[in-house]
C-alpha positions in Angstrom: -73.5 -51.6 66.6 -70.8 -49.1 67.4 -70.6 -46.0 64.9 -67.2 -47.4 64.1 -68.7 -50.7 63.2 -71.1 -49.0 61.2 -68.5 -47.0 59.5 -66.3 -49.9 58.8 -69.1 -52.2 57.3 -70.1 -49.3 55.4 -66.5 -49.4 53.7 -66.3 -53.0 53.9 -69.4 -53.1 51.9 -68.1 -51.0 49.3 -64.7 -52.7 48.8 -67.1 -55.9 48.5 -68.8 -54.1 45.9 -65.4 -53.2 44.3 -64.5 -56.8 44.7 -67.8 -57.5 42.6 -67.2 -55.6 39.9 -64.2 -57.1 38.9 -65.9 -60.4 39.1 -64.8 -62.0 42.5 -67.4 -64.4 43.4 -66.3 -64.9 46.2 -66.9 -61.6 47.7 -70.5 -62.1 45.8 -70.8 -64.8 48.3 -69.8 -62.9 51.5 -71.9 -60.1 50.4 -75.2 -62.8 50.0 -74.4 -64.2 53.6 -74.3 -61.0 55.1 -77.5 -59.6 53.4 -79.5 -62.3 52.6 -81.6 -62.3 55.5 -82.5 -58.9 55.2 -83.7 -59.3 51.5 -85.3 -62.2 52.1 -87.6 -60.5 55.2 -88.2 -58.4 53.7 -89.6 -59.8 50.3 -91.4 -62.5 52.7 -93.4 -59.7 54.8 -94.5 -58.1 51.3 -95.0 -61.3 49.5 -96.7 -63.5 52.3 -95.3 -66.2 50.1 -91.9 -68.8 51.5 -91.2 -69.4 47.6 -92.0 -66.2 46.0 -89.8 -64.5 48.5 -86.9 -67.3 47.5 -87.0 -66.1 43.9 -87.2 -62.8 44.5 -83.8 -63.0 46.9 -82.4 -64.6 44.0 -82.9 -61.9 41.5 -82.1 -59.3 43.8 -78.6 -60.7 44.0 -78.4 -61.8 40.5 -79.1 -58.1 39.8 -76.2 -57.1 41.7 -74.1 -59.3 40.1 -75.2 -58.4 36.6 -74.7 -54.5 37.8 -72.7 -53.7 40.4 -72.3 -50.2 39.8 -76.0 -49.3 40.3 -75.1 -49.2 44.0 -74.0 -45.8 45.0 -72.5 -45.7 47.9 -72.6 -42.6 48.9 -76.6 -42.2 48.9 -76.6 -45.2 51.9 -75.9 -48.2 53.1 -75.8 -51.7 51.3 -78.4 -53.1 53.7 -80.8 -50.1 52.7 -80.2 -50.2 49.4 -80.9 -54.1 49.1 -84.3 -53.3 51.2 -85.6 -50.9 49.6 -84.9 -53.0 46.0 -86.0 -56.0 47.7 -89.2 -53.6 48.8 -89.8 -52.4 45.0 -89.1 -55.8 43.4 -92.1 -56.9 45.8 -94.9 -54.5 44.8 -93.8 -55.6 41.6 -94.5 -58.9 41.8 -97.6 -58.0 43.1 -98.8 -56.0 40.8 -98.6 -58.5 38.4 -100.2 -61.3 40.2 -103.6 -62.5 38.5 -106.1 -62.8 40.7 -106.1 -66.0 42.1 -109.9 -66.9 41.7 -111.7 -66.0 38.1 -114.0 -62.7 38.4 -116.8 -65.6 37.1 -116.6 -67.9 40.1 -116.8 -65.5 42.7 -120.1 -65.3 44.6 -121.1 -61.9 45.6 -122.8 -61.9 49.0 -125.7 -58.9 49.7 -126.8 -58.5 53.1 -130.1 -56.8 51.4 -133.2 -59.2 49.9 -133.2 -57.1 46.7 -136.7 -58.5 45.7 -138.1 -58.0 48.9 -137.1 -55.2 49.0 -138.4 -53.9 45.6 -141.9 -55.1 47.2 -141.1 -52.8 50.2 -140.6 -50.0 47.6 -143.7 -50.5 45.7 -145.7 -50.9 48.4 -144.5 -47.8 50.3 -145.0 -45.6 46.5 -148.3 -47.3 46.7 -149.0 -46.1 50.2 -147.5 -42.6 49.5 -149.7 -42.3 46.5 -153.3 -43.2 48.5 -152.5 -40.9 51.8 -151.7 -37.8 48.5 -155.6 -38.6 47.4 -157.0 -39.5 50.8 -159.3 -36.6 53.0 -156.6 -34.4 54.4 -157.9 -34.8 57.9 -157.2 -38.3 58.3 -154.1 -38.1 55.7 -152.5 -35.3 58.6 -153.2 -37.8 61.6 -151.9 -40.9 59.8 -148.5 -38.8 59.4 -148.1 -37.5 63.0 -149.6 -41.3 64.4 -147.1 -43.2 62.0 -144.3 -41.6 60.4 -143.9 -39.2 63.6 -144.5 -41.9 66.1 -146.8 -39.4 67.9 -149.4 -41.3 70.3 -153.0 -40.7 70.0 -153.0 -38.5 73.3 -149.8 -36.7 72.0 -151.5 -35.8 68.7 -155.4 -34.7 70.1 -152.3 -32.8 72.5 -151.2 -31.2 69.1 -154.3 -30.8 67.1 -156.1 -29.5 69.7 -158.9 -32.7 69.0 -160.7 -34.6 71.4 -159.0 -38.0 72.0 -162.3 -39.5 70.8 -162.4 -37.8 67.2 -158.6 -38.3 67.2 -159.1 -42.1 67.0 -161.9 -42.4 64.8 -160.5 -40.6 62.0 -157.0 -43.0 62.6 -159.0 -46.2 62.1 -161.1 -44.6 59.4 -157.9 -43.5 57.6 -156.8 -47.3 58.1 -159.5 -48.5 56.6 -159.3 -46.7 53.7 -155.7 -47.4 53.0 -156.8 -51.1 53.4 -159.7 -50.5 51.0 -158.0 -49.5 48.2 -154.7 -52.0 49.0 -157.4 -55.1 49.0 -159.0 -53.3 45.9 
C-alpha cells in the first residue's frame, strides 16, 4: 500500500465509522468485509478453535455496532484497533475455558519408582549407619574403594598400605556390612 492509500483508508474508515454511528448498516457491512479477515485470524491463531473464532468475530463486530464511538481514531488505525480487541477478547475466552479433562481423571505419570526407591533410601541409611559403627580402618577404605571410585592400587597409592593389607581389610569391611545386612 501507498502512504496515500493508507491515508485515504484511514479517513475512509472513519467516515465508515461516522456512517455507523448514525445507524447505516450498510457501511456496518462494508466495514465487516473489509476487516473480517483480520479479526477472524487473529481470534483463530489465539483460539486454535474454527468455531470459537466465528463467535468471537461476531461479537467483535456486534460490539462496534452497539458502540461506535469507542473507536478513536486518532490513537490508530481500524485494522489495529479491531486486532488488538479481537487479541483481548481471545485471552478472554481463554481464561475462562474449564479445563477440558476433570483434575480426577487425569493420570499423573512419574518417571521415578517411588517405592523402590524408598527401599533405595532405607537401605543406603542403613548402610550409612553400619560404616558410622564399623572399625575406622576398613570404614576409610570402603569410602575411598566405593564412594570415591578409587582402585585398590590407587588407594594402597594413597594410604601408603601394601596392596595386600589394602584388600583384606576391603573384603573384611564387606563382610561385615553383609553380616549385619543378613542379620
Amino acid at each position: 500500500m501507498q502512504p496515500s492509500e493508507i491515508g485515504s483508508t484511514k479517513v475512509d474508515d472513519m467516515r465508515l465509522a461516522a456512517r455507523i454511528r448514525v445507524g447505516d448498516q450498510s457501511a456496518m457491512s462494508e466495514l465487516y468485509d473489509r476487516y473480517a479477515k483480520v479479526v477472524y485470524a487473529v481470534a483463530l491463531r489465539i483460539l486454535q478453535n474454527a468455531e470459537a473464532a466465528e463467535d468471537l468475530l461476531q461479537d467483535v463486530f456486534l460490539q462496534l455496532w452497539r458502540n461506535p464511538d469507542s473507536f478513536d481514531a486518532s490513537r490508530g488505525s481500524m485494522a489495529a484497533w479491531l486486532a488488538v480487541i479481537s487479541r483481548n477478547r481471545a485471552i478472554d475466552r481463554l481464561r475462562q475455558r474449564r479445563p477440558e479433562t476433570d483434575i480426577e481423571d487425569c493420570v499423573v505419570a512419574c518417571a521415578h519408582d517411588l517405592a523402590e526407591e524408598t527401599e533405595q533410601n532405607l537401605i543406603v541409611e542403613k548402610v550409612r549407619q553400619v560404616l558410622a559403627e564399623m572399625n575406622p580402618d576398613y570404614r576409610n577404605l570402603l569410602e575411598l574403594a566405593f564412594f570415591q571410585g578409587l582402585t585398590h592400587n590407587d588407594i594402597a597409592e594413597k594410604t601408603g598400605q601394601p596392596l595386600g593389607t589394602v584388600k583384606t581389610r576391603i573384603r573384611a569391611g564387606l563382610q561385615q556390612l553383609r553380616a549385619r545386612f543378613a542379620g
